[in-house]
C-alpha positions in Angstrom: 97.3 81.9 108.4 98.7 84.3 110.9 101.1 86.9 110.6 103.4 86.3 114.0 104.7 90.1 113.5 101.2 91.2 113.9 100.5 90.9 118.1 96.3 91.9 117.3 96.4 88.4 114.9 98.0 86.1 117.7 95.7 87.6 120.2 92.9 86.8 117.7 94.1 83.5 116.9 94.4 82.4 120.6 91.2 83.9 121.8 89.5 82.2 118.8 91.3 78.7 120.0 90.1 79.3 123.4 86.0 79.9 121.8 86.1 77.0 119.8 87.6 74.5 122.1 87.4 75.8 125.9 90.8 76.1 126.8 94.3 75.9 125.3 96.4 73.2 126.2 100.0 73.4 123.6 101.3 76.1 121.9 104.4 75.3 119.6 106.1 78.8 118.7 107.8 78.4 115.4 108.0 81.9 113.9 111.1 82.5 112.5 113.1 83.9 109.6 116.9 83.8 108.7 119.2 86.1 107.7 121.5 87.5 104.8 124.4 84.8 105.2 127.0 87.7 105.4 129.5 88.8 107.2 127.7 90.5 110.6 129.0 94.1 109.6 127.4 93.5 106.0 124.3 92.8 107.0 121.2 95.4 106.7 119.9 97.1 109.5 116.5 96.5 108.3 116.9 92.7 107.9 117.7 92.6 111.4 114.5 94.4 112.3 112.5 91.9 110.6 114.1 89.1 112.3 113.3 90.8 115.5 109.9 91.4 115.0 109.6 87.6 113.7 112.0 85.8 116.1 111.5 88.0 118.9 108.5 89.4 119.0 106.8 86.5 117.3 107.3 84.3 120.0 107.0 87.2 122.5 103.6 87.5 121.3 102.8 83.3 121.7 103.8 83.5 124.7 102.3 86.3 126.5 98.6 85.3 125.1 98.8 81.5 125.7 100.0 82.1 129.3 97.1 84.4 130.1 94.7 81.3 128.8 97.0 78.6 130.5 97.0 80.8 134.1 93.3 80.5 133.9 92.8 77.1 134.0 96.1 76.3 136.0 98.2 73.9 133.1 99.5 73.8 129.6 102.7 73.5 127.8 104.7 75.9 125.7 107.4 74.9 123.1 109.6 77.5 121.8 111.6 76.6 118.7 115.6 78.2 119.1 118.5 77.2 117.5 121.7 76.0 117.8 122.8 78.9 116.8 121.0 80.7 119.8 123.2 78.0 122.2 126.9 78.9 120.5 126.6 80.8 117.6 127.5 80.3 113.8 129.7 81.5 111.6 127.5 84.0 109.0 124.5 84.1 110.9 125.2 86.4 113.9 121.8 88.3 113.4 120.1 85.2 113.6 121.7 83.6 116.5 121.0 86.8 118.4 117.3 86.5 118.0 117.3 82.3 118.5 119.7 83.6 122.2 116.5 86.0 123.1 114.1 82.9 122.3 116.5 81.1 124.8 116.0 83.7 127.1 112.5 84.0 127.1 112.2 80.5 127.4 114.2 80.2 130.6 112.8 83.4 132.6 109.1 82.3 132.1 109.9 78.3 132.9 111.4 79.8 136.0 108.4 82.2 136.4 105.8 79.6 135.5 107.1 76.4 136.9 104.6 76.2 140.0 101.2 77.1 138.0 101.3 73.8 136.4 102.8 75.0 132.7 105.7 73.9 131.6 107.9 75.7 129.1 110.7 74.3 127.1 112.4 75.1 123.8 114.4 72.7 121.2 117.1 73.8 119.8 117.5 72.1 116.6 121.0 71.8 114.6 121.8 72.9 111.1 119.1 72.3 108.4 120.1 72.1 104.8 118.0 75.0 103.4 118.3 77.1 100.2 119.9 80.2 102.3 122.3 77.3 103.9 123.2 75.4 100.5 124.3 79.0 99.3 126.5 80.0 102.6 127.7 76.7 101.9 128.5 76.9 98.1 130.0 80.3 98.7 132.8 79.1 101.3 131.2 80.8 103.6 130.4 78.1 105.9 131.6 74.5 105.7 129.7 71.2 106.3 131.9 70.0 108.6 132.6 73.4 110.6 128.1 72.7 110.9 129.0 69.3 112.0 130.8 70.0 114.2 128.9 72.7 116.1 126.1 70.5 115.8 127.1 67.2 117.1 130.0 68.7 119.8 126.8 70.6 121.4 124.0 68.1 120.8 123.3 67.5 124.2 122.7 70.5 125.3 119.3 71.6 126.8 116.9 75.1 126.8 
């Protein structure tokens, strides 16, 4: 198990890849938290730091280490798992979406970056997922199923 928050353990994890099987060919980035299910202005400021180091940083961290392995043997594929909420945003989960917009971002700059040395980068951008913190947002009026729905299915089809 690594600790995405910790860049010394995804170096280590990568290099160890690399050792064991020559070269690295996918990485899937799925380091990720949520947050309070509150109001934006009621949420902590240390909550928010945690989902940065995790979303963020996290994935940040992925990236930059598999790329240096990928560059050196000229292919490889990167997938970068964002959110919905990181496409249009959702009620009670502003932090979050914030951090799923900067895996968005990171995504796009380095496919750009990337595209000619033969490694592709994409991310999904999965819709609302029935959860514990999502069943309580839900239960608490804060959020309806069909205000989710809605997000969900009007922007399915859009692409990272």
């Amino acid at each position: 198990m690594v600790d995405a928050t910790k860049e010394e353990e995804v170096k280590n994890l990568i290099k160890t890849i690399v050792d064991t099987y020559g070269k690295l060919d996918v990485l899937v980035n799925n380091s990720a938290i949520a947050g309070e299910a509150k109001y934006f202005a009621q949420t902590s400021p240390n909550n928010m730091r945690n989902m940065v180091e995790t979303n963020i940083m996290g994935v940040y961290y992925g990236m930059r280490y598999a790329l240096l392995e990928m560059l050196k043997v000229g292919s490889g594929s990167i997938v970068n798992l964002a959110s919905i909420a990181g496409l249009n945003g959702i009620p009670f989960a502003g932090e979050y979406g914030a951090t799923k917009h900067a895996v968005v971002g990171m995504t796009k700059g380095a496919a750009i970056e990337y595209a000619t040395s033969g490694i592709r980068i994409n991310a999904v951008a999965p819709g609302a997922i029935l959860t514990d913190i999502l069943k309580e947002a839900i239960e608490s009026g804060a959020v309806t199923k069909e205000t989710l729905e809605e997000k969900t299915f009007r922007h399915g089809r859009r692409y990272c």
